[in-house]
N, C-alpha and C positions, 0 to 999 in steps of 0.2 A: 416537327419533333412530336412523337406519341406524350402525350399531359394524359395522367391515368385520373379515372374519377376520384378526387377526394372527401373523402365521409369525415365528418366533425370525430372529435374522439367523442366518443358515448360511455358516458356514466350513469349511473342512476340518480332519479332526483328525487328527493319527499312531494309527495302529492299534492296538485294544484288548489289551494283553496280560493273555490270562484265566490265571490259576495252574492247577497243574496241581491237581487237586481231592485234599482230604483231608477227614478228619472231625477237625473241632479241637472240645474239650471243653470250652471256652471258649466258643467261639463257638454252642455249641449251648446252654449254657448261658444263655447272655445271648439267643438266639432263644427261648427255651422262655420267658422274664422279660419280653422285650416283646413276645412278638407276641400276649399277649390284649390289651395296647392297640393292636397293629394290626389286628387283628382288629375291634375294635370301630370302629375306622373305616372296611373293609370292608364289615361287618357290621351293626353295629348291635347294639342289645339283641337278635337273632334268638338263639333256642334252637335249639341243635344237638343233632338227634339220632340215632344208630344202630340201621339197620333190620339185623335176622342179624347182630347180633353177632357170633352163634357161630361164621359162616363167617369172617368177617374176622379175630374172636381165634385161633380154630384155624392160620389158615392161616398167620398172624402167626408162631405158637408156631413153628411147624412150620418155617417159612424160618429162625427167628435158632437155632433147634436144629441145622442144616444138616442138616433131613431131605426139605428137597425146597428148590426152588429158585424164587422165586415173581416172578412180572412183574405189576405191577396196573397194569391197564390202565385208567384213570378215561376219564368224560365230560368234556369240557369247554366245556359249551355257553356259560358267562359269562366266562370271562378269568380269573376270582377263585380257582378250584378249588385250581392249585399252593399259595398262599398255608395255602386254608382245611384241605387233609389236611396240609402239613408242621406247621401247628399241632395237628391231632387225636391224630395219630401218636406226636409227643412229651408231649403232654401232658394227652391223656385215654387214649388206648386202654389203660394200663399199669392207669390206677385203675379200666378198665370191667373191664380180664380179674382186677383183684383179687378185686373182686364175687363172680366166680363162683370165686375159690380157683385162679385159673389164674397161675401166675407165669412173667415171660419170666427166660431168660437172660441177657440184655441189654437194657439201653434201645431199646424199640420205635422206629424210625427209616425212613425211606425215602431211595434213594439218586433224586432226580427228573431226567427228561432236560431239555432245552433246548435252543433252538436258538443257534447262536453269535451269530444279530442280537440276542438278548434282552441278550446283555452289551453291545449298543452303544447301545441305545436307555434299559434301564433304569435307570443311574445309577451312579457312583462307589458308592454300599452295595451297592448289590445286588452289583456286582464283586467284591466283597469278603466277601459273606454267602457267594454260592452256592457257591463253591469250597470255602468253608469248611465246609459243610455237608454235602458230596459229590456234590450236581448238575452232572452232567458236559452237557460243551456237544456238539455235533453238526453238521452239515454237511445243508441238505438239498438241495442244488446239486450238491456236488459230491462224488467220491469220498472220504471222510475214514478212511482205515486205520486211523488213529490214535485218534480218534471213537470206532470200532465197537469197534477190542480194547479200549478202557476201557470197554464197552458188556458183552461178552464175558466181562472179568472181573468186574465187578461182579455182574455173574450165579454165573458158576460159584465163586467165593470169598467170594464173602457179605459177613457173614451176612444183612446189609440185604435187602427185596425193590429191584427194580427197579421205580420208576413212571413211565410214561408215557403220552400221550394219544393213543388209534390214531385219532382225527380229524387230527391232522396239526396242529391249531389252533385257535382258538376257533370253535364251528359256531354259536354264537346261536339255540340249537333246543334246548328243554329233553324238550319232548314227539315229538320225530323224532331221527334217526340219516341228516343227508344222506349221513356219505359216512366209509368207514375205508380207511385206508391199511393195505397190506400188511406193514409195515415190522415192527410189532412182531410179527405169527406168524416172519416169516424170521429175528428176531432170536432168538427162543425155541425154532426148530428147531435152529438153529447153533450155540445154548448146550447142547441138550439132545444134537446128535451131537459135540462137544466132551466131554461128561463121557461120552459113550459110551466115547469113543475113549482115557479113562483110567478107564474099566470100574467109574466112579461109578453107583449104583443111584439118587441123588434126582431123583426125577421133576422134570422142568421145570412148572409150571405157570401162567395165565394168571386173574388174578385179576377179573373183572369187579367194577368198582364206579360207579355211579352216583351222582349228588347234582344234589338237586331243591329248588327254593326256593317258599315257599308264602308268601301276605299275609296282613294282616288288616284290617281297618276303616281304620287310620292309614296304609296303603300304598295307598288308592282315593284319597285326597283327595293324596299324591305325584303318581299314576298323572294322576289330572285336573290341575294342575300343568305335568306333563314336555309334556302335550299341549297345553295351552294354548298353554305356550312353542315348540312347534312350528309351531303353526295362526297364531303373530304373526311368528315369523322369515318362515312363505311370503306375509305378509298375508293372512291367513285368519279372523284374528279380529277376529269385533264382538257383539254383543248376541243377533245373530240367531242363534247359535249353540245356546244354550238349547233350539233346538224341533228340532235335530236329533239324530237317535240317534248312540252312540256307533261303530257302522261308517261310517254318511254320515261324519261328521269327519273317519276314518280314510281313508276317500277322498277326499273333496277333499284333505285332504294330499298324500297319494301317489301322485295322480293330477299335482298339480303340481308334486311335485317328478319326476318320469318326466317331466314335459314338457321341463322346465329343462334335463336331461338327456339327451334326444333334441337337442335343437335344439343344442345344448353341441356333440353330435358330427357335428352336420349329417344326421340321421336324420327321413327321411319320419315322420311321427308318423299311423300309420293308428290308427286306434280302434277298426276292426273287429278286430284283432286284440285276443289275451287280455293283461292285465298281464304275464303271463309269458313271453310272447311279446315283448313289446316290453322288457323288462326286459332279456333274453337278447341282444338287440340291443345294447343300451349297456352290458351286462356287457362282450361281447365288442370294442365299439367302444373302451373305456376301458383294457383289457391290451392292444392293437394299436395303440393311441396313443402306449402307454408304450413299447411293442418298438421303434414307428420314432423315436420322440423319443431313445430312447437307441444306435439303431443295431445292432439284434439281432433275426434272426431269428425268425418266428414259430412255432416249429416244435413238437413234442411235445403232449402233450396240456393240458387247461388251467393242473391245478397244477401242473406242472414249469415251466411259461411264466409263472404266478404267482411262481414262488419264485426263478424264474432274476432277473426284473426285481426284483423286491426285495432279492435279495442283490448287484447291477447295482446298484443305486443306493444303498444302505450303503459298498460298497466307494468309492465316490466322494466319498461322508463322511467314511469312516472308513480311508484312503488305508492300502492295505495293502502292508508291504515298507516303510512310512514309520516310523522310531522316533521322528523329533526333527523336527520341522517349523522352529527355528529354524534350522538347518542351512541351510536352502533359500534360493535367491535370491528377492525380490522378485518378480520377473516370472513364476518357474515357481511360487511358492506362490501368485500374486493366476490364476492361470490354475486352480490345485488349487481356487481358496475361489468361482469361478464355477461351474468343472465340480461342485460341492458344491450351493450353490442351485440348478442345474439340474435336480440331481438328486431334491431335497426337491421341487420344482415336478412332475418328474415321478412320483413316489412318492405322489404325490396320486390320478395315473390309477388308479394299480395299487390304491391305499387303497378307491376305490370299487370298481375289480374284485372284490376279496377280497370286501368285504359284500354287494356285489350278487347275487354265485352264491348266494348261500342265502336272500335275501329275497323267497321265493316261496309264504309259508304264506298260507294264507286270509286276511282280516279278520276277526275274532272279532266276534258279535254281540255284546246285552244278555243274553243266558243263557250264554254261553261261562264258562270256569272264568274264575273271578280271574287267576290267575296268568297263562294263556292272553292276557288282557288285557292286565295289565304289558308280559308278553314282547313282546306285539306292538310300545304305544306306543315303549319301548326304541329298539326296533329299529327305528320309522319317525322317530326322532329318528335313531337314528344313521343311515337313509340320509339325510338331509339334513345331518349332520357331516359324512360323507363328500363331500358332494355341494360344501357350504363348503370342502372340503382337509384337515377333521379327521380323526382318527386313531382306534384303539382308545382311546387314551389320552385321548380328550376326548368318550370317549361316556357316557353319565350310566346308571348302572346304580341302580334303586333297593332301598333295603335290603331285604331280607325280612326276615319275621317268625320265618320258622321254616327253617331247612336241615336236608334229609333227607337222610343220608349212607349207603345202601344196595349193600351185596355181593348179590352171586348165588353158586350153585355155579362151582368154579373149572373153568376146561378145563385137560385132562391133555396136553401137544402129548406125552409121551415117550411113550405110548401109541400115538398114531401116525406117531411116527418112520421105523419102515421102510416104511410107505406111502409119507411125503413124500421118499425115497430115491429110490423107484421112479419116483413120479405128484406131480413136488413142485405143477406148476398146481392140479391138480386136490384136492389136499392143503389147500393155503395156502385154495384156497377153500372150500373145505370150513369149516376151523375161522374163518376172517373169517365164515362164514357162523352158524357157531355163537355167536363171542361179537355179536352183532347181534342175534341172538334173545334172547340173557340179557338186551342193553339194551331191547329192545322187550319184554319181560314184565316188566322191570322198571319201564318205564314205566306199564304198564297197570295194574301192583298199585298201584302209588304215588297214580294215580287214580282207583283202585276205591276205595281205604282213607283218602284225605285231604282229597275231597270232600265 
């Protein structure tokens, strides 16, 4: 029996006030006691485990020492990563560097960034965790002065490192690197000519870490599962399915749902052209949908135009400069609580925009890696969540078996500091271009040694 997708009723709500961020010892306390049971709902029985130790413990030492100043810059190809290192951090990494006779000065800890939509979307706890934990929120729309020097000092006064994700967001790519934003080298040169300019010697540094998720036996018969349940939402499944390989599946899927899609936006649907090709079509058709539905400009490049329409339709949720919505008349709150489902209606466009831009990996055959496999079905479920008006929040991630939590050698930005004085373009790309190669050799080992 057809279940249509059902959306929460949307009202408008007075705007989120996020605390200004501290580290309460309580509250870290009481993270460090539940999150191996959140973790294991996450998670799962998956065994965690650390690749270079010795770069991540060293470098650990070396920032809560204040002898250098450290930024780790994690993957975040599944969504989960924030959660899985604030649990590592506090509560394994202390017991790995005992191992080897290495003792911190303080409770190893990370201060993580955020963006300000995560306080509106994730819930009354999480409100109340992240501040307390020290993860500061951020602006990616708009000028945030205030943002950055909490960004600044968490740098230069420690002892915590700084973590955050130079993808900008979740990328859904365990084995690629679509795309790094700039943000974190400009944050790490600004920290590192800041303590110039008070004639501090600790090097800024830039910590690559990657994290990689492997199956085992109980995650193919998931994997067969998530797809089934795919191939019945497009009506795809019957009996006959059996005699075909695991990529035909995969195409007919995703072959129908691009049609769905196409025709959605009123798009010629040629077939001489490549999926990626026509992909890029109702990529682009879906954020220009959103721009005119909400009455904005299509202008800058894609993700500035992602991020603008998103943070556009939050604020129309989450009515900012509004403290007390009882306050308001009748007529001007029922006018806020339409412009509000309007907006959740349009946030659907932009929902597929965001996943669209990166669903352009192969199909994976019958010999492709496991994992490779998973990632894929995931990921052709969630273009069809999306395609329904689902969200990250309603895409089905299955558990692993094993997480692989891997540092590389760190880059030194103070080192070349007074190049990026000079030649900052050519600077910033430089080292964007260096930590891309720590993640693409990291990927390669990870698949030399786990195959």
């Amino acid at each position: 029996m057809y279940k249509p997708y059902k959306k929460p009723v949307i009202n408008a709500f007075a705007d989120v006030n996020v605390p200004e961020p501290k580290i309460s010892k309580l509250i870290i306390f009481i993270v460090t006691v539940l999150s191996k049971t959140y973790l294991f709902i996450l998670f799962g029985f998956a065994k965690i485990i650390l690749r270079s130790d010795d770069i991540l413990i060293e470098t650990f030492k070396s920032a809560l020492e204040k002898k250098s100043r450290v930024i780790i810059a994690f993957r975040h190809p599944d969504g989960r990563e924030p959660q899985l290192l604030t649990w590592f951090f506090l509560f394994r990494l202390k017991k790995l560097a005992a191992r080897k006779k290495i003792k911190f000065p303080v409770r190893p800890h990370a201060i993580f960034v955020y963006g300000y939509e995560v306080a509106r979307w994730a819930g009354a706890v999480a409100r109340y965790i992240m501040p307390n934990i020290g993860a500061l929120p951020i602006h990616h729309t708009k000028l945030d002065s205030k943002g950055m020097n909490r960004l600044y000092s968490a740098i230069i006064n420690g002892p915590y490192p700084l973590a955050l994700a130079p993808e900008g967001q979740v990328s859904y790519s365990t084995d690629s690197v679509p795309r790094l934003e700039t943000g974190i080298i400009r944050i790490g040169f600004q920290a590192a000519d800041k303590l110039a300019e008070k004639n501090e010697d600790s090097p800024v540094l830039i910590l690559p870490l990657s994290i990689h998720f492997r199956y085992g036996k109980h995650e193919i018969s998931e994997m067969e599962k998530l797809l089934k349940k795919t191939e019945k939402i497009c009506g795809l499944y019957n009996k006959e399915n059996k005699k075909l390989s695991l990529s035909q599946r995969l195409g007919r899927c995703r072959e129908y749902i691009l049609k769905i899609n196409e025709k959605r936006y009123g798009i010629n649907i040629d077939e001489s052209l490549s999926f990626e090709e026509r992909l890029e079509k109702v990529v682009n058709a879906a954020l220009f949908t959103a721009e005119k539905m909400l009455g904005i400009k299509s202008e800058g490049d894609f993700f500035s135009r992602l991020y603008k329409v998103r943070h556009e339709c939050w604020d129309r949720i989450f009515v900012p400069e509004i403290k007390n919505l009882e306050k308001i008349d009748p007529v001007k709150r029922s006018v806020m609580d339409l412009k509000a489902g309007e907006a959740w209606h349009i946030a659907r466009h932009q929902e597929l925009a965001d996943f669209g831009w990166y669903f352009y990996h192969c199909i994976p055959d019958d010999i492709s890696a496991l994992h490779k496999k998973i990632e894929y079905v995931q990921n052709l479920w969630d273009f069809a969540n999306r395609t329904m008006g689902g969200a990250l929040s309603s895409r089905v991630n299955i558990k692993p078996a094993k997480v692989i939590i891997k540092a590389t050698p760190v880059i030194n930005l103070s080192e070349s500091l007074s190049q990026y004085k000079t030649e900052r373009k050519k600077t910033i790309a430089e080292e964007i271009s260096k930590l891309e190669k720590a993640y693409l050799d990291c990927i390669d080992e990870i698949n030399k040694t786990e195959e």
